[in-house]
Structures are given as structure tokens and as C-alpha cells.
N, C-alpha and C positions, 0 to 999 in steps of 0.2 A: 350216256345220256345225251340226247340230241337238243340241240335250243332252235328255237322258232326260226332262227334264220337259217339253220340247216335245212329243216326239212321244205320250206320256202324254195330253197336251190334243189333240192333232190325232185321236187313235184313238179315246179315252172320250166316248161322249154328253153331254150338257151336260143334268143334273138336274134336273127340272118343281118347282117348288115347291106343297108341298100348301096349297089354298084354304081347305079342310074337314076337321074331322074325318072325316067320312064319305070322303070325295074320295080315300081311301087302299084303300078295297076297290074304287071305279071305276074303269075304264078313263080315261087321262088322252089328251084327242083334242089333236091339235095343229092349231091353224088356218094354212092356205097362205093366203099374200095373192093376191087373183084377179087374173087380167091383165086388163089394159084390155081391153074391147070396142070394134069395130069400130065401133059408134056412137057414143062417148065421143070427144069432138073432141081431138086432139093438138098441144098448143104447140110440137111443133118444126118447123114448116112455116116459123110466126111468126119463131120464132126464126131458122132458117138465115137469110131473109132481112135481118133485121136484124144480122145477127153484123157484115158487115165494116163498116158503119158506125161500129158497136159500137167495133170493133175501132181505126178510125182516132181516136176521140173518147177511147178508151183509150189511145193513142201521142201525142195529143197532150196530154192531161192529167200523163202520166207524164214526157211532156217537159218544158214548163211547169212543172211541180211540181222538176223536178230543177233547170233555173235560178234558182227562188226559192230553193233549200233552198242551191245553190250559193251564192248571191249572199249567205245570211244567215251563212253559214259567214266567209266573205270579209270581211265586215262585224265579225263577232267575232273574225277575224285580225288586221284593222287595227287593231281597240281593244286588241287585245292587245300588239300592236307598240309601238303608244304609250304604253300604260304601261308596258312594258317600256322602251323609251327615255326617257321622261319619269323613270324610276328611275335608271336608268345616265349622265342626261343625255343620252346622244348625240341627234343628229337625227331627228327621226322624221317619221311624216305630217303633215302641214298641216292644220289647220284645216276647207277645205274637205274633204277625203279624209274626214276625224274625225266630221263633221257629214252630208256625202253619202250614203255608204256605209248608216250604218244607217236612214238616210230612207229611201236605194233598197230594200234589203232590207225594211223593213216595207212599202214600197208596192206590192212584188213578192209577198210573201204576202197580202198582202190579197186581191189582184188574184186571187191561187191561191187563194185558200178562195172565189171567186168562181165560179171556172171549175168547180171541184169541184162546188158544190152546185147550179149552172145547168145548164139543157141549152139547146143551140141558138144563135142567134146573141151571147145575154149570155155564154155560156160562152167561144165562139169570140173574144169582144171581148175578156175577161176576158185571154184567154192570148196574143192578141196583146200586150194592157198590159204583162203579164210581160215578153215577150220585149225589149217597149220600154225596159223598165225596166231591165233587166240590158244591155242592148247599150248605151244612155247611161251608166249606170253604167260600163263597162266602159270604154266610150270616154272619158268625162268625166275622168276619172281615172286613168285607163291609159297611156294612148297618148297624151298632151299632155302 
């Protein structure tokens, strides 16, 4: 649903600002941007071919990147459990769990702001790390 002052801006021209004094009895020309010429070499050749590369080193960065942020979240869950327990007394994580956690989590971002600002095999190693880091993490402390 349009209100009166839309359709006002979609109908009225949009107002040249004068340059000059003079510039107000001239005709005011307006410049079109020119289309590329056929000679003019075009980067989307380039691009199409690198898009699905692109595209996989996209998926897996975004992936990577979601384990670490996972794992730091996790890591400031557990600390927070433990002072929360450590306040009410009851039992809480251990020691190892307290200490592990936010080691794995910063060794996981690190590894991420690696992959991030690398391209190529340091990137790919980078997010392997990650992956290493949060599946021991996970394991370490999880599931034993």
C-alpha cells in the first residue's frame, strides 16, 4: 500500500542543484553513464569461472567459523555453570572441563581468524585445526 508521499516521489523529478549564478538561465544537460564497449575487457568471464571455488572456500569458512563460535559459546556456558554452582555449592564441572574448554575455544578461534585471512592450503589446514579442535573438545569432555 503506497501513502501520498510515495507516489509524490515516484511521479515528481528529482531537482538539478544550481552550480552558478548564471547556470539558472542555461539549459541544465544531464550526463548518461556510457555503456561499456565491446573493446573494454569484461571481468565476468573471470569471475563465472572462479565463483564455485569461491563458493566452496565460502561453505567451508562459514562452517569452520560456526564451530569455533560454537565451541566459544560452550566454553562460556561451562564457566558460567561453575560459578553458578560454585555459588549454590552444588557439583559442577571439574577442573579439567574448566580449564579445557576455554583453551579449545581460543585455539579454535585462532585457527578461525587463520582460515579467514589465508587462502589456499594454510586456510584449508587452518580449518581442518578447527574442526580438530572442537571434535577433541567435544569428545574430551563429552562423551567420557
Amino acid at each position: 500500500m503506497a501513502s501520498p508521499d510515495t507516489d509524490e516521489l515516484a511521479t515528481v523529478p528529482v531537482p538539478l542543484p544550481a552550480a552558478a549564478p548564471d547556470a539558472e538561465t542555461a539549459p541544465q544537460e544531464r550526463v548518461e553513464p556510457k555503456p561499456a564497449s565491446a573493446d573494454e575487457a569484461s571481468p565476468e568471464p573471470a569471475a563465472e569461472a572462479a565463483s564455485p571455488a569461491k563458493e566452496r572456500g565460502r561453505w567451508w569458512r562459514g562452517f569452520t567459523g560456526s564451530l569455533a563460535a560454537g565451541l566459544a559459546v560452550l566454553a562460556v556456558g561451562v564457566l558460567a555453570v561453575a560459578g553458578i554452582d560454585l555459588y549454590t555449592g552444588a557439583p559442577g564441572p571439574g577442573a579439567a572441563m574448566l580449564i579445557g574448554h576455554p583453551v579449545a575455544a581460543v585455539l579454535a578461534l585462532l585457527a578461525q581468524r587463520v582460515a579467514d585471512r589465508r587462502n589456499g592450503i594454510a586456510a584449508a589446514g587452518a580449518g581442518i585445526a578447527v574442526v580438530l579442535f572442537v571434535v577433541s573438545a567435544l569428545t574430551l569432555f563429552w562423551l567420557t
